[in-house]
C-alpha positions in Angstrom: -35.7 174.5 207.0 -38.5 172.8 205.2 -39.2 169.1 206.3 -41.0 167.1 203.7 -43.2 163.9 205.0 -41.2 161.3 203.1 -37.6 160.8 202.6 -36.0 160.9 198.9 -33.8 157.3 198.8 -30.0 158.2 198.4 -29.9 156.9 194.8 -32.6 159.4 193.4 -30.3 162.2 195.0 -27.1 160.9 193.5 -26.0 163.4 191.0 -24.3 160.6 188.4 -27.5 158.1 189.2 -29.7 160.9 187.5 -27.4 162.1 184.8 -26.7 158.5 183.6 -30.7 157.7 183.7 -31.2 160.9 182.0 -29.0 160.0 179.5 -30.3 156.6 178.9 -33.9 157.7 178.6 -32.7 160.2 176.3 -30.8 157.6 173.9 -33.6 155.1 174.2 -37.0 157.5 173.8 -35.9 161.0 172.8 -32.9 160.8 170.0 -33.6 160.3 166.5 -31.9 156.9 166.6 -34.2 155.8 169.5 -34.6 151.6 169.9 -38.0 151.6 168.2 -36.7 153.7 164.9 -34.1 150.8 165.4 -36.3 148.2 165.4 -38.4 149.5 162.7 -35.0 149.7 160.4 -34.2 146.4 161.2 -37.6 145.0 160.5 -37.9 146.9 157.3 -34.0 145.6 156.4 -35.2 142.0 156.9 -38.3 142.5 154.0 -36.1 143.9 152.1 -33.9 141.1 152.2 -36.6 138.7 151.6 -37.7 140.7 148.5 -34.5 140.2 147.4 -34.0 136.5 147.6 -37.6 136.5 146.2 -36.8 138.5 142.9 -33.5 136.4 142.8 -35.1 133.2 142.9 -37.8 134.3 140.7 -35.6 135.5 138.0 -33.5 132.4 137.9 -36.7 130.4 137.6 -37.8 133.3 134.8 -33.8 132.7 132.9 -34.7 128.6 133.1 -38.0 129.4 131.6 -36.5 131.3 128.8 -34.2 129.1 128.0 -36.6 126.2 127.9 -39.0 128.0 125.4 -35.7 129.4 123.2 -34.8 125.6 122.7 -37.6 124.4 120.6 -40.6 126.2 118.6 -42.9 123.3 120.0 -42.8 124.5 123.2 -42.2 128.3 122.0 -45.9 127.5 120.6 -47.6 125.9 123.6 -46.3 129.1 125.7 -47.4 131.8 123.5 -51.1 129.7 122.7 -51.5 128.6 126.7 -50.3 132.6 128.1 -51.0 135.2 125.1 -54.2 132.9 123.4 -52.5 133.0 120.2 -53.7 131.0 117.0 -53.2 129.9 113.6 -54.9 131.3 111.0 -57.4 128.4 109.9 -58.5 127.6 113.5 -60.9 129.1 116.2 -60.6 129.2 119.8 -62.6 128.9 122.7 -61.6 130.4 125.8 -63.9 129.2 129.1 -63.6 131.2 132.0 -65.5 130.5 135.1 -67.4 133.4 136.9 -66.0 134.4 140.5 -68.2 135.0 143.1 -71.4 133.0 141.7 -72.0 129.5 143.7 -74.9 127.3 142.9 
């Protein structure tokens, strides 16, 4: 009989030590529902989430907004000459934009 130079520890030669080890190492590395596609599903779940209660809150403020500029043509007329530079026909206008990037 073949004698090695060290001795295997008990555990390591226990036949339901390795197949449960196995089978943990298989659920947590190997299967295609391993913890770090987990992890990655959960983290993407959570920005989606966020988007959501982003688009929600930005749509409420968006129905507000509406509502504001459907109430009166004053302000119906500030909106469309501040955001789409509209004007009246007997008037000129003079839009300053700064330059990006240039620093004196």
């Amino acid at each position: 009989m073949l004698k090695t130079p060290f001795k295997v520890p008990a555990l390591i030669r226990n036949k339901y030590f390795v197949t449960t080890a196995a089978f943990i190492i298989w659920l947590a590395f190997l299967d295609r529902n391993n913890m770090l596609s987990q992890y990655e599903l959960t983290a993407e779940v959570n920005k989606m989430e966020d988007q959501k209660n982003f688009y929600i809150e930005n749509n409420e403020s968006t129905r507000k907004e509406s509502q504001e500029l459907l109430s009166s043509m004053e302000k119906l007329e500030k909106f469309a000459r501040e955001k789409y530079k509209m004007k009246k026909d007997n008037e000129d206008v003079f839009l300053i934009i700064p330059q990006k990037g240039k620093e004196e």
